[in-house]
C-alpha positions in Angstrom: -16.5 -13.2 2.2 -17.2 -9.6 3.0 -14.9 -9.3 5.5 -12.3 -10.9 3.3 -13.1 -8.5 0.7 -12.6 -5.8 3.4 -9.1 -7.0 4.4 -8.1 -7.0 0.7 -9.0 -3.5 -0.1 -7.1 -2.5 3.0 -4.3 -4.2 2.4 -4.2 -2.5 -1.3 -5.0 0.6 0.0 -2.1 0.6 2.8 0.3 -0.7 0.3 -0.7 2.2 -2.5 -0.6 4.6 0.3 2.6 3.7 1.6 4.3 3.2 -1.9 3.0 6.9 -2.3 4.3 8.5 0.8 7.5 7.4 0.0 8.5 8.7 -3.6 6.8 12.1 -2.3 8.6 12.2 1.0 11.5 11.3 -1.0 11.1 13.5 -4.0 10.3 16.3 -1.4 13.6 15.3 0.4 15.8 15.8 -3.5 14.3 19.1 -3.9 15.2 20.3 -0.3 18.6 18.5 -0.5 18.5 16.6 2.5 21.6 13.9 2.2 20.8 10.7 0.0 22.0 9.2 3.4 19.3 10.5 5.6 16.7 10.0 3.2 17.3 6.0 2.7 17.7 6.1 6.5 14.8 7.8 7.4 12.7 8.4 4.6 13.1 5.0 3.6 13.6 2.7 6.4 10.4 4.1 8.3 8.6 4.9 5.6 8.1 1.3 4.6 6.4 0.9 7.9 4.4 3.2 7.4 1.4 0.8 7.3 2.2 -0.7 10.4 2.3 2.3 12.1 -1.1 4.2 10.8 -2.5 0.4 11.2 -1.4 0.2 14.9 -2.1 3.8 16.1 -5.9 3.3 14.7 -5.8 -0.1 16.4 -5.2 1.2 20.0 -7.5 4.4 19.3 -10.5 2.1 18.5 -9.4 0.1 21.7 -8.0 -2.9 19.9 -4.2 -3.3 21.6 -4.4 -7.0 20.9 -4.1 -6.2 16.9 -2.4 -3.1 17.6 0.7 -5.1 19.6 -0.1 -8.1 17.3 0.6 -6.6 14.2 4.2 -5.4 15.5 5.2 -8.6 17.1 4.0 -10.8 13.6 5.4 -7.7 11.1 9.0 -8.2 13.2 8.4 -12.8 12.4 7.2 -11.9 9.4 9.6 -9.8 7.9 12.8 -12.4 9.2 11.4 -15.4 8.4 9.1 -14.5 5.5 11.0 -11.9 3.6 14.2 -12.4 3.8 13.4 -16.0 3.6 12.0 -15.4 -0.2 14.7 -12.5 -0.7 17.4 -15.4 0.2 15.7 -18.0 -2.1 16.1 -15.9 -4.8 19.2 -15.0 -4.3 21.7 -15.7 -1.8 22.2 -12.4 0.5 26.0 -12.0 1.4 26.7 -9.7 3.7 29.6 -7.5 3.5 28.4 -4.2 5.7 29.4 -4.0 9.5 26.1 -1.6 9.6 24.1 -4.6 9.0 25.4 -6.6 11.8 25.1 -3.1 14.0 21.6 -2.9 13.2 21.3 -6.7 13.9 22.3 -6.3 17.3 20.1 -3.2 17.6 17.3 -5.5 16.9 18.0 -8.4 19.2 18.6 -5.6 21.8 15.5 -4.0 20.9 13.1 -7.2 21.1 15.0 -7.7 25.0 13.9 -4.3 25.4 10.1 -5.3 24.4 10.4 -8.9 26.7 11.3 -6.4 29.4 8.8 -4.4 29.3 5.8 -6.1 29.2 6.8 -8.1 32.0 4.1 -5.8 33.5 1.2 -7.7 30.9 0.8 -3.5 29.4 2.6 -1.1 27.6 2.5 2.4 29.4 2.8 5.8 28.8 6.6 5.3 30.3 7.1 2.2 28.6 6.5 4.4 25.0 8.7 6.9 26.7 11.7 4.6 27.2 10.8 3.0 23.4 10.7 6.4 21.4 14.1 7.8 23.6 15.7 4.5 22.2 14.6 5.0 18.7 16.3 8.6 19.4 19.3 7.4 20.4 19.4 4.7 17.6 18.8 7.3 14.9 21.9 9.6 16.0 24.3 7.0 16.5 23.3 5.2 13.0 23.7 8.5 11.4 26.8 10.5 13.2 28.8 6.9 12.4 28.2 6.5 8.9 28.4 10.4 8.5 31.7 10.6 9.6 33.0 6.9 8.6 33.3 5.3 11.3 30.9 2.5 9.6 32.2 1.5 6.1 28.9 1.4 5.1 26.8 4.7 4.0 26.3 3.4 1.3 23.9 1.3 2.6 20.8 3.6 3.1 21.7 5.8 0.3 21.1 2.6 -2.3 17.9 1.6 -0.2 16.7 5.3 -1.9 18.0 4.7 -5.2 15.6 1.5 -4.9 12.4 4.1 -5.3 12.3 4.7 -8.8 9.3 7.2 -10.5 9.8 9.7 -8.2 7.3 12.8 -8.8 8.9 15.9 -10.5 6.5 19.1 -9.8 6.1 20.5 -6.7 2.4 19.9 -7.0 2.5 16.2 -8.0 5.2 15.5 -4.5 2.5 17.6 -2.4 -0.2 15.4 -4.3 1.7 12.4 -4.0 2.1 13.2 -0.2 -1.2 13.6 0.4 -3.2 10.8 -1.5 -0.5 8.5 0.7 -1.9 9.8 3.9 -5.2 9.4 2.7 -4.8 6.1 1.8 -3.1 4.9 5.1 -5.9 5.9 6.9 -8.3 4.9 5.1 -6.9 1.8 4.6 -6.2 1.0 8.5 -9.6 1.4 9.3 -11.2 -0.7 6.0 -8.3 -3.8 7.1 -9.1 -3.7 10.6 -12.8 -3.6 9.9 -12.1 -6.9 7.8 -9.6 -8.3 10.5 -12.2 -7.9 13.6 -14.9 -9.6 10.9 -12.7 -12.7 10.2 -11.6 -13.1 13.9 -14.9 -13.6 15.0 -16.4 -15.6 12.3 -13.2 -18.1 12.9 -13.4 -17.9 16.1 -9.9 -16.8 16.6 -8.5 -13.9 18.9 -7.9 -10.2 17.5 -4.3 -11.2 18.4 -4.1 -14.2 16.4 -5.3 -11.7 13.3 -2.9 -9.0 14.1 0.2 -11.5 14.4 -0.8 -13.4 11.1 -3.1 -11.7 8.6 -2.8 -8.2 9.0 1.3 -8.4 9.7 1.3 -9.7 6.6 -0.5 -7.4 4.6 1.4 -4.2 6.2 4.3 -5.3 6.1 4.2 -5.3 2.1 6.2 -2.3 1.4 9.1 -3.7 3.2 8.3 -6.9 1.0 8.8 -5.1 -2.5 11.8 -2.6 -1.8 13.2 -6.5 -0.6 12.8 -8.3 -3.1 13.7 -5.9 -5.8 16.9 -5.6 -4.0 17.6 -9.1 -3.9 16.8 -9.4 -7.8 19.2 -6.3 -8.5 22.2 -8.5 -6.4 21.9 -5.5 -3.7 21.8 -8.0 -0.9 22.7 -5.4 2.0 19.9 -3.3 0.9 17.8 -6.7 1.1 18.5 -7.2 5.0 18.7 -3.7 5.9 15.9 -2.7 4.8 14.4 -5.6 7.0 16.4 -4.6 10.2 15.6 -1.0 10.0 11.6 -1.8 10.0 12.2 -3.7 13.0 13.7 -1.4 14.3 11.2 1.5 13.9 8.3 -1.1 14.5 9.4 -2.0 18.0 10.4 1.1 19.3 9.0 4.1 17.1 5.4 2.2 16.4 4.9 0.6 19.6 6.4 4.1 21.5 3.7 6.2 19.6 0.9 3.6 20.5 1.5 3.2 24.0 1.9 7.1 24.0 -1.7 7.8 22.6 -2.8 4.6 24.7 -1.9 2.5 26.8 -1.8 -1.1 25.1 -2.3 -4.6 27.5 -0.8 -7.2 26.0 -2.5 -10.6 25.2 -1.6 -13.6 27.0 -0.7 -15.8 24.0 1.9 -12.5 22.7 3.0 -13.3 26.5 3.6 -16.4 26.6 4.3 -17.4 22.8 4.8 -15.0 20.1 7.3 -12.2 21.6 9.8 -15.4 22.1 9.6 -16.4 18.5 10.1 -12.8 17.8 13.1 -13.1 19.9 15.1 -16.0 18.7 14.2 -15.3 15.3 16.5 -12.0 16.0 19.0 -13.9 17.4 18.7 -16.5 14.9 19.5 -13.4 12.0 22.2 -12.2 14.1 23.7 -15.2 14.0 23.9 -15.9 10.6 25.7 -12.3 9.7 28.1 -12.9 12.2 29.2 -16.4 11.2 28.4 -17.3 7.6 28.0 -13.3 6.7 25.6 -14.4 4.3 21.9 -15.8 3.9 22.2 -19.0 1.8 19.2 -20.6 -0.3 19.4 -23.7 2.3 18.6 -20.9 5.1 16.2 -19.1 3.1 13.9 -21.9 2.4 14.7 -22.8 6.6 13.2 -19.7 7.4 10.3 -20.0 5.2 9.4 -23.4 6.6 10.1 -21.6 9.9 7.2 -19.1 9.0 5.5 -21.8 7.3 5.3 -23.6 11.3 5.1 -20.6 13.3 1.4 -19.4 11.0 0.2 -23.0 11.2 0.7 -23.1 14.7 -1.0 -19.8 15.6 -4.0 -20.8 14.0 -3.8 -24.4 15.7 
């Protein structure tokens, strides 16, 4: 029960922490008048993750790479299956931005680019290398095309800002607002992965088996709320690109500073199972936006059940 109540409190505190990073990061970003494009881009899409990344870089510090690789590999399921399984559900997602099926294939291409590379059972230093060069790359192309047109669909990240609302006025309240969100993360990360280890052993299930399930789950609820308010507010490209752009930054921004700061060995069941389902539930996504352009109710309760399997299974 302890450990429980430890993985709670993280999970609250990561979730405050992150909400608060990003209204002052983008408050901060109004008053310097950085583009409403590069702040939903940036700002936004990696600031949602911003549990998963404090979460994982504290996991491979303390020498835990299984929940450090875990939570990546079950935030990516998680966020397909789970929220934009819910998101559809509530209300069907069509599609009409060609940056959405971009950052689609960005993410099937990405997840290759993971299967790849731990082909060697670790992520090294030149693994993160490769990783956070691709997140580079990914980050100018995404924002020199919609900058000068070429994608129809700038829009896109500027309305995943305009989601935040109760943004900090003052100067002091974004530095305050800044600050208690770092706080928060951290402390956070350390209070959920004290409760994670706890409940892994008292189960008697692997760190990995935690990380992919539990604690994906819990950081991966900012992207879960900017979702779902989209998808009640009809914004249904906002929905799914908020959801591709955290996969994005999870794979190769979280997993590049990780493996940077240490090297991560993968587990044998992320091996062999998980970074598969991870995999053709990317392809799966892909293929829905380029044939149907849309997520229908009948899919989103498939994916759910999909989730529904996948969680059942990892604890079976």
């Amino acid at each position: 029960m302890l450990d429980l109540l430890y993985l709670l409190i993280g999970v609250l505190l990561l979730t405050a922490g992150g909400e608060a990073l990003i209204r002052g990061s983008l408050a901060a970003a109004n008053r310097l008048g950085i583009s409403p494009l590069l702040s939903g881009l940036l700002i936004v899409g990696c600031g949602t993750s911003a549990p998963e990344l404090v979460v994982s870089i504290e996991a491979a510090l303390s020498a835990q790479p299984d929940i450090a690789v875990g939570n990546v590999v079950g935030s990516n399921i998680g966020n397909v299956l789970l929220i934009l399984g819910v998101c559809a559900l509530i209300s069907p997602l069509a599609v009409k931005s060609l940056v959405l099926r971009r950052d689609a294939v960005t993410v099937v291409m990405a997840s290759i680019l993971f299967v790849v590379l731990v082909g060697g059972e670790a992520l090294v230093r030149f693994d993160a290398a490769i990783f956070l060069l691709a997140l580079a790359a990914y980050f100018i192309w995404a924002y020199s095309t919609e900058r000068s047109g070429e994608a129809p669909s700038a829009e896109l990240h500027i309305a995943e800002g305009e989601e935040v609302s109760l943004l900090p006025k003052s100067t002091l309240w974004i530095v305050a607002a800044i600050f208690l969100g770092l706080v928060l993360l951290v402390s956070g990360s350390q209070v959920l992965l004290k409760g994670a280890v706890g409940i892994a052993q008292s189960m008697g299930v692997s760190e990995a088996v935690v990380g992919l399930t539990i604690v994906a789950v819990g950081t991966s609820l900012p992207e879960f709320s900017i979702s779902v308010i989209a998808a009640l507010r009809r914004h249904a490209d906002v929905a799914i690109g908020n959801v591709l752009g955290s996969n994005i930054f999870n794979l190769l921004g979280i997993l590049g500073v990780s493996a940077l700061l240490q090297p991560l060995p993968v587990h044998e069941r992320i091996l062999q199972f998980d970074q598969w389902v991870m995999l053709g539930t990317s392809l799966v996504l892909l293929l829905f936006l380029y044939t149907g352009r849309r997520l229908s109710r009948v899919e989103g309760g498939l994916l759910l059940l999909g989730y529904a399997a996948y969680v059942g299974f990892s604890f079976i």
